[in-house]
VEXRO-661325 format. One record per residue (C-alpha): x negated, y, z negated. Coordinates in Angstrom, 1 decimal, padded with zeros to 4 digits, always signed. Each point is the difference from the previous one (the first is absolute). Last residue first. Layout:
% residues N
{node {X, Y, Z}}
...
This chain:
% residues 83
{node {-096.5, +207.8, -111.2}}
{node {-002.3, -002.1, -002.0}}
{node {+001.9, -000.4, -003.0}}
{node {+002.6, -001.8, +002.0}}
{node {-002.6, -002.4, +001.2}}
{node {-001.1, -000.7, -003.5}}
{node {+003.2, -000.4, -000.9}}
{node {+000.7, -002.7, +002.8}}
{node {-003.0, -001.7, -000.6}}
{node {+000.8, -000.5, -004.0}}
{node {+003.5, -001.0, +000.9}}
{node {-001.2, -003.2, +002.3}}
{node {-002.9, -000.5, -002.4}}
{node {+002.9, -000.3, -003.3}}
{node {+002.0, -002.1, +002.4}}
{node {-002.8, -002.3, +000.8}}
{node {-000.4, -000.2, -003.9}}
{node {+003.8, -000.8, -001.0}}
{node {+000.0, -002.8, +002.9}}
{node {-003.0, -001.6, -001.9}}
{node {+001.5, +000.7, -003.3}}
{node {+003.2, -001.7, +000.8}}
{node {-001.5, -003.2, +001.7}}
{node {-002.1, -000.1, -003.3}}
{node {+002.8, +000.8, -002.4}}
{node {+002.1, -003.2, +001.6}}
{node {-003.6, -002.0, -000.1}}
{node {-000.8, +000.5, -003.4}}
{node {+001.8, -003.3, -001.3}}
{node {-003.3, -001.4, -001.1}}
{node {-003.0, +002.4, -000.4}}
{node {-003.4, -001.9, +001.1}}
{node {+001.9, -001.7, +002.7}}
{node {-002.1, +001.1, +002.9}}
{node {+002.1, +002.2, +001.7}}
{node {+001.7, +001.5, -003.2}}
{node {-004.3, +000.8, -001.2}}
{node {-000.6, +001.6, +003.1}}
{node {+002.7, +002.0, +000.0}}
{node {+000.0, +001.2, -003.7}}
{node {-003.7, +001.1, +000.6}}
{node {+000.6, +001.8, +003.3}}
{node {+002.7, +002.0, -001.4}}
{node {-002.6, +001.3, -002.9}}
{node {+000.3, -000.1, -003.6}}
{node {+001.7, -003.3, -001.4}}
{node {+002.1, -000.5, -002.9}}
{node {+002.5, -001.8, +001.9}}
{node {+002.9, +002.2, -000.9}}
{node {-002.3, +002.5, -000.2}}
{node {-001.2, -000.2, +003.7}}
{node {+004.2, -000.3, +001.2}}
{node {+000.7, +003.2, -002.4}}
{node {-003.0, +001.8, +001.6}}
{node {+001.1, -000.9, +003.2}}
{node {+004.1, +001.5, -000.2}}
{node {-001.6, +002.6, -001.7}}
{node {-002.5, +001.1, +003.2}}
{node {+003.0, -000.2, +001.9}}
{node {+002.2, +001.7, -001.8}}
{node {-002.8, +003.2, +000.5}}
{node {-000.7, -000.7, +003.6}}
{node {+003.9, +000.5, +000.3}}
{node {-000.1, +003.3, -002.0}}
{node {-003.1, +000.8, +002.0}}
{node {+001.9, -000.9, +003.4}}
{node {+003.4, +001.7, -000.7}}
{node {-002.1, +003.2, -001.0}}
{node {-002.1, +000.7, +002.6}}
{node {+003.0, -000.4, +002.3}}
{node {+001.1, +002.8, -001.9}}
{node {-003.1, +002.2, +000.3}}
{node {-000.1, -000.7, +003.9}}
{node {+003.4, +001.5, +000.4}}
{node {+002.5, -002.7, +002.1}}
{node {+000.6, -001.0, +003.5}}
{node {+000.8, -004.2, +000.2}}
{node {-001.7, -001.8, +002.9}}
{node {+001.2, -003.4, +000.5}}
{node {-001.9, -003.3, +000.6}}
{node {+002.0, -003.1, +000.6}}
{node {-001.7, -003.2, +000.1}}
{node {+002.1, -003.3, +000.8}}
């Protein structure tokens, strides 16, 4: 089930909420690329997939999910800054 509701609030706050989310996001990656000592997202996936870094694959399913969030915010903000 999708529900999609419309909340009202100032466009300087909703500003806000999404850098300071973009902002634990981007942590929440960087913590999961050090702890593999790796430097991109597509590096540390490629390398879980193929077995190159045993015992990745929890981070890997975490940083994939963290990174289509990270877009999903991204294009909202970038829509908010528009109007």
């Amino acid at each position: 089930m999708n529900i999609k509701m419309t909340v009202e609030m100032e466009q300087e706050t909703a500003k806000e909420l999404i850098t300071y989310k973009l902002s634990n996001i981007s942590k929440l990656i960087d913590s999961i690329l050090s702890k593999w000592n790796q430097s991109s997202i597509e590096e540390l996936l490629e390398k879980a997939k193929t077995g190159e870094l045993l015992e990745a694959e929890m981070d890997a399913i975490s940083l994939k999910q963290l990174h289509a969030d990270q877009q999903r915010l991204n294009k909202l903000l970038n829509s908010i800054e528009k109007n």
